[in-house]
N, C-alpha and C positions, 0 to 999 in steps of 0.2 A: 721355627720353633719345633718342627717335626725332626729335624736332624739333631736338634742338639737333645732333644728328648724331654723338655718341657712340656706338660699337658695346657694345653690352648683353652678349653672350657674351664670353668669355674668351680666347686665342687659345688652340691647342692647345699650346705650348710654354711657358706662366705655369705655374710652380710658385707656392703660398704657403708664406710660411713658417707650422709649425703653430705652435698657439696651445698645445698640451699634448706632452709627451713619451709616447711609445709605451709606456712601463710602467707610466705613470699612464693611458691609456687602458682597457689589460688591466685594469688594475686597476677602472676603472667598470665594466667589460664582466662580470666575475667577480662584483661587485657585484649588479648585474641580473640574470646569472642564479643568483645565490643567493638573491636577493629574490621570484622567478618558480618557483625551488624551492619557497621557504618557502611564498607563496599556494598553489599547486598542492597541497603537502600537509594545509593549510589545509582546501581545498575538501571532500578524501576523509575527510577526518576529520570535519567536519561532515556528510557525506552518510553516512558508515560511522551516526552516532553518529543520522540521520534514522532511515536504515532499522532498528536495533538498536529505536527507538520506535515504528516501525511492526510492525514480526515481534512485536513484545510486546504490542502491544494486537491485531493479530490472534489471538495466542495466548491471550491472555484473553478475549476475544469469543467464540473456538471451546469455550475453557474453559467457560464461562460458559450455552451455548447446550445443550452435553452435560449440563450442572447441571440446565438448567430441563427439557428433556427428561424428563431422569430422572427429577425432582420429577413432571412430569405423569405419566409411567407408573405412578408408584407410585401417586399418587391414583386412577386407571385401574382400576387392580388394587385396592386398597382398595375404590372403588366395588362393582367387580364380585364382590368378598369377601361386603361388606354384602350385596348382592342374592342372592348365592345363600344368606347367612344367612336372610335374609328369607322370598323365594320358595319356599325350598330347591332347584330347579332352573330353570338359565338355558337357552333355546334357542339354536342357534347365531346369528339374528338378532336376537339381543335383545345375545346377546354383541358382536356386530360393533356393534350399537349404543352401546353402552356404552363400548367401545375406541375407537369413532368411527372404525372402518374405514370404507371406501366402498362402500356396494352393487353399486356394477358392479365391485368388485375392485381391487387397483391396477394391471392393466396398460391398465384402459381408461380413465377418465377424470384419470390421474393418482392423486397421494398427497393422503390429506385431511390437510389439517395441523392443527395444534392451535388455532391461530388461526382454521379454519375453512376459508380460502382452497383452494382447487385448483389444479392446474398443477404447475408446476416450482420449485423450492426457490430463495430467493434468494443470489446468489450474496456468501459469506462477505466476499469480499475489501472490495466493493462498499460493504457496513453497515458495515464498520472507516472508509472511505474517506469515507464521510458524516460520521463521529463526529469524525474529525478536520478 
């Protein structure tokens, strides 16, 4: 358009005439944002219905961990039952042993866990977050 020496802008004073009437415009416009409603409610509903799966299988994990816990104390104490049936009496480090406390106690080297490990307890959120 440059070569052949046509002006490419418009002047400021061209009006077009339109191609759609103004209440058929509204009309697409009400369209879209009804359409941008719908996705948007979309989105929440499947993120509601994400986390609703996630808060569940956390709560079954934590379920789950208080379960095995418990199983192990009672074996714990059953152990420690037998042994004093046995023995007839336990010293206090034979007991700690047996419970599988920690000899330095738990404020020094941490909690013994049942697994055996030391340190700090891992965090619940974490092992849900793996599983899925």
């Amino acid at each position: 358009m440059v070569q052949s020496g046509v002006p490419i802008g418009r002047p400021d004073d061209f009006y077009a005439e339109m191609l759609k009437t103004d209440e058929h415009m509204v009309k697409v416009k009400s369209k879209l944002l009804k359409q941008q409603v719908k996705i948007k409610t979309f989105e929440e509903k499947k993120l509601r219905a994400e986390n609703k799966k996630f808060h569940k299988a956390l709560k079954d994990f934590k379920m789950k961990n208080k379960h095995q816990q418990k199983r192990d104390n009672m074996e714990m104490i059953g152990k420690l039952k037998q042994r004093i049936q046995d023995k007839g009496d336990v010293g206090e480090r034979e007991f700690d042993r047996i419970m599988g406390i920690n000899q330095g106690g738990f404020g020094k080297g941490g909690i013994k866990r049942v697994d055996g490990a030391m340190g700090k307890k891992p965090r619940t959120i974490d092992a849900v977050r793996q599983k899925h």
